[in-house]
C-alpha positions, 0 to 999 in steps of 0.5 A, spaced: 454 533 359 450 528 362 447 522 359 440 523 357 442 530 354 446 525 350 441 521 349 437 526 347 441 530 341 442 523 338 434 522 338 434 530 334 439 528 330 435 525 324 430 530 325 435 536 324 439 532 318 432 533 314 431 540 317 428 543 310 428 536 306 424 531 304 424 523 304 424 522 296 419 518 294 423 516 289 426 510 293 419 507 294 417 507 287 424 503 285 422 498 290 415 497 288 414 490 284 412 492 277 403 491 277 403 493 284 400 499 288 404 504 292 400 506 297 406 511 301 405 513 308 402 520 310 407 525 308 410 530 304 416 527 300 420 530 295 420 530 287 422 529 281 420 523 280 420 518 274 417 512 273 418 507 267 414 500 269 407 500 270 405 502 277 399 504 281 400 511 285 394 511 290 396 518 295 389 517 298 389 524 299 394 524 305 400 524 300 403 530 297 410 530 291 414 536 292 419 537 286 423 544 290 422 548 284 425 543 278 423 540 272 416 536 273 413 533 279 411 526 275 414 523 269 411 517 266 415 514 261 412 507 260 405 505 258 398 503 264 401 508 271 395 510 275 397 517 279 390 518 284 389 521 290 396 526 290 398 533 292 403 535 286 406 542 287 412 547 286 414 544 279 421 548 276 420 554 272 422 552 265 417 553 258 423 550 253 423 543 258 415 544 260 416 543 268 409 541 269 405 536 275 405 530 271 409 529 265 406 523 261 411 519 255 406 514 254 400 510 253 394 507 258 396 512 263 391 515 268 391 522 272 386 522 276 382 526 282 390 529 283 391 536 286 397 540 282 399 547 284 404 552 283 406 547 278 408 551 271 403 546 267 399 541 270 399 535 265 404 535 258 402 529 253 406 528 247 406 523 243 401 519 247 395 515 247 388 513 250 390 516 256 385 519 262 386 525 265 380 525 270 377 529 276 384 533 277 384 541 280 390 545 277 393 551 277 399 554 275 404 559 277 400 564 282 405 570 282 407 570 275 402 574 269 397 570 265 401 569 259 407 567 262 404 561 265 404 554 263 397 551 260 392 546 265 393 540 260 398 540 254 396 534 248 402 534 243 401 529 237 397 525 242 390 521 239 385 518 242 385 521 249 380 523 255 381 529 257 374 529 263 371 532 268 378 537 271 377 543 275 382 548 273 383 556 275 390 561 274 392 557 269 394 560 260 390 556 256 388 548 254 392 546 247 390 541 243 396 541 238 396 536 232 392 532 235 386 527 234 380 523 236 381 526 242 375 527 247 374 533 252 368 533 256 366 536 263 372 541 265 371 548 268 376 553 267 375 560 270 381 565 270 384 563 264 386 565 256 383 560 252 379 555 256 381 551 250 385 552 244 385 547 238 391 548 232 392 543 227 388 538 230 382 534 227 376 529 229 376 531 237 369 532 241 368 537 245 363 537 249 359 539 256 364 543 258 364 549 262 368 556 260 367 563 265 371 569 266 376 568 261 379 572 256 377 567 250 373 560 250 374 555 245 378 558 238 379 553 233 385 554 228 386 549 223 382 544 226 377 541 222 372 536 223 371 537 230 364 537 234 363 542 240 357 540 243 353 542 250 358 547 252 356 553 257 361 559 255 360 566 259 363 572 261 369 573 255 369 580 256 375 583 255 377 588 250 377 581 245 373 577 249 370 571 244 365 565 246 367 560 240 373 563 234 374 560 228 380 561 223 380 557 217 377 550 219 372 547 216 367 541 217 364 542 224 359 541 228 356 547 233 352 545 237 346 546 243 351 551 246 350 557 250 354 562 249 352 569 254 356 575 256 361 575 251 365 581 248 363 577 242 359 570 242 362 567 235 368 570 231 368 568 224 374 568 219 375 565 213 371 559 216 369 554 212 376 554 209 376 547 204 372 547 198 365 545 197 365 543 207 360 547 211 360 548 218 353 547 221 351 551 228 345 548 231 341 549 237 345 554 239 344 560 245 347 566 243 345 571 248 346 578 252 354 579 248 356 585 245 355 582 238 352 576 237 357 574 231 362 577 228 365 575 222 372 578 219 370 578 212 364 578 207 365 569 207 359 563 206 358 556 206 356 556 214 349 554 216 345 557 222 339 552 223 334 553 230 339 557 233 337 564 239 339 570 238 337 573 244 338 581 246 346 581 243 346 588 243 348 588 235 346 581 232 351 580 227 357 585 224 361 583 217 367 587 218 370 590 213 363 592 208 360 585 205 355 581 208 354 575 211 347 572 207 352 568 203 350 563 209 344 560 210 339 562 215 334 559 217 329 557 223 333 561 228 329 565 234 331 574 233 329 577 239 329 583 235 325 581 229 318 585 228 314 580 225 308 576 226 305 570 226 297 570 224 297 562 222 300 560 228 305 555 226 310 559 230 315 561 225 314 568 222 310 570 216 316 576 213 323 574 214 328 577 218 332 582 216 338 585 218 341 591 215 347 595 215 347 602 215 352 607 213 353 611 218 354 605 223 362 607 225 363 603 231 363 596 227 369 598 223 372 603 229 374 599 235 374 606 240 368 607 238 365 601 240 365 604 247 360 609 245 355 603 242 349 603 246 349 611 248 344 616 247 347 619 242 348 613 238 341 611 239 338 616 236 343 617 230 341 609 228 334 611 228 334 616 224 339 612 219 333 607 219 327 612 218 331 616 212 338 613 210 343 617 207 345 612 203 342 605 201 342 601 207 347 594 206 343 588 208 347 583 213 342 577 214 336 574 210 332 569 214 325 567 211 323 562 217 324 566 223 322 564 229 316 567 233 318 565 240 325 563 243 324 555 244 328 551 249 334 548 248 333 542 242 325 544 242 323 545 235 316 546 232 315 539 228 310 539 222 305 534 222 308 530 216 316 531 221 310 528 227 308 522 223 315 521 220 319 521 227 323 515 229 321 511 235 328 512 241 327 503 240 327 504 233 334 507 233 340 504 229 343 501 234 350 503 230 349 510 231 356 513 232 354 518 237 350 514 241 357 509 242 361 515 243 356 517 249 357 509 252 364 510 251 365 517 256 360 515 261 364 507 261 370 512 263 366 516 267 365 510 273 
């Protein structure tokens, strides 16, 4: 064999020997001094990777972490690591050992403007403090079915974290467990279970959040105290398709959101849940849904004040009998309301009232709500209306309807609330809302 072919099965023999297998980037993060940024040459290297110093991981969007189909991508067991500008992919399998793209065991980390696919789940914080996961685009297992993948972003007794700004599609759901003082805000989820799902998890702010096609938006189970504000839920409809639930949670605030072409646009259950709390809905859009608001049970102490009700094709159902005026309505806009409004103030001058009738099965029958909106049943619920069977059941009682649907946050102010208003300038300065706003557009930089 001549000396150049020689020569050039020796060149081929590295190339050969890596066939299959990439450089681990293990290596490179040990020899990185502890503060400094690793910045890896273009590539694809291998994972798992764990890092236990304080570091900075910078991908520039040329560097892609593959984990071969074991454990998680990234593990972070220290405090004050920056992830950005990576591609993680191809974690392991394992729900018991939660395989994801990033790991996170500690504090004053941050996952940013990384890319994560074929991961199980995106990034698991346990046990974990004042973290940032930012501007992230996750997506989990593509083959396996939506219940059997693992969850875009997972909190476990974690408190005081930022969860802002993720793009994140194919994935099961976004949990908050036992977890507090948390903000979520920004995010998109498409194709998911529940965009967002709250159990055991107090004082968290979730808010400008955008929620489409997916089977539930946010459901808050035992979760008291939290503020859902400015979100944008649409398309839950699927058989039990929901915009925002509530089981046995008190004390939260419900706020200028839009909830459009849900299965259900609230889902009410037992909720205030602790004595002498209410839940306030406020300036909310509740529209175009099967039913505008479905409470489980005949229950009380929430709050419906300048909220629209527009076009559900049923406004509020109480399942099982009972009613739901043991709340209070007031001020809300009903698309299907009769009345009129001869002194011009813009709220009308009979009440709002929504009754039940007996014959209305599809509320209590859930085959028969295939039927709902039909010819058949259409003309059966205008004669219950023009000559009852039986004494109708009234559901909602609102005595200061609006004439008009208003925009969102308008409301018609009476000369003495005109008088009253308080100058922007003149604002308590330790207004709490107005610090929490500084503090997520300070994290949004």
């Amino acid at each position: 064999m001549s000396a150049r072919l020689w020569g050039l099965l020796l060149l081929m023999l590295p190339a050969m020997a890596v066939a299959g297998q990439y450089p681990p980037l293990q290596e490179l993060v040990d020899k990185t001094p502890e503060g400094e940024t690793l910045i890896p040459p273009p590539g694809t290297y291998a994972g798992p990777v764990l890092i236990t110093k304080t570091m900075t991981i910078d991908g520039r969007g040329k560097v892609t972490i593959d984990a071969g189909g074991k454990g998680s991508v990234v593990v972070i067991k220290t405090d004050g690591v920056t992830l950005k500008n990576l591609h993680l992919t191809n974690s392991g399998e394992s729900t018991n050992d939660i395989d994801a793209g990033v790991q996170v065991r500690g504090n004053f980390n941050v996952i940013r403007d990384n890319i994560m696919d074929n991961v199980l789940f995106g990034v698991d914080l346990q046990q974990s403090r004042n973290n940032i996961v930012k501007r992230n685009h996750i997506s989990s297992k593509d083959d396996f079915p939506l219940g059997q993948k693992g969850d875009s972003v997972r909190l476990w007794y974690s408190f005081d974290n930022k969860i802002l700004d993720n793009v994140t599609t194919n994935v099961r759901d976004m949990v908050v467990w036992y977890s507090a003082n948390n903000v979520i805000s920004g995010n998109h989820t498409t194709n998911a279970r529940y965009s967002l799902h709250f159990m055991y998890s107090r004082y968290n702010l979730v808010e400008n959040n955008d929620y489409v096609n997916n089977a539930v938006g946010i459901f808050l189970m035992y979760s008291d105290s939290v503020v859902v504000r400015n979100n944008h839920i649409a398309h839950a409809a699927g058989p039990t398709g929901i915009g925002i639930g509530f089981k046995e949670t008190s004390d939260l605030t419900i706020e200028g959101n839009k909830i459009l072409y849900c299965a259900s646009g609230l889902y009410i259950d037992v909720s205030p849940f602790q004595p002498d709390t209410t839940n306030r809905f406020t300036d909310n859009l509740i529209a175009y849904n099967g039913i505008g608001i479905r409470f489980l049970n005949d229950w009380h102490s929430n709050i419906f004040k300048d909220n629209r009700f527009m076009d559900n094709l049923t406004q509020i159902i109480v399942s099982g009998g009972g009613t739901a005026n043991r709340n209070e309505w007031t001020g809300n806009y009903w698309s299907d309301y009769e009345g009129f409004d001869q002194n011009k103030d813009g709220v009308g001058d009979s009440p709002y009232e929504l009754y039940a009738y007996a014959d209305r099965l599809w509320q209590n029958e859930p085959y028969a709500q295939f039927f709902k909106g039909s010819p058949l049943l259409e003309v059966l619920d205008f004669l219950e209306r023009l000559a009852p069977f039986s004494e109708p059941r009234l559901l909602v009682r609102d005595d200061k309807p609006y004439i008009k649907m208003l925009a969102l946050n308008e409301r018609p102010a009476s000369p003495e609330q005109e008088e009253e208003a308080v100058p922007a300038t003149a604002q308590d300065p330790a207004d709490l809302s107005h610090a929490l706003d500084a503090l997520r557009k300070s994290l949004e930089n």
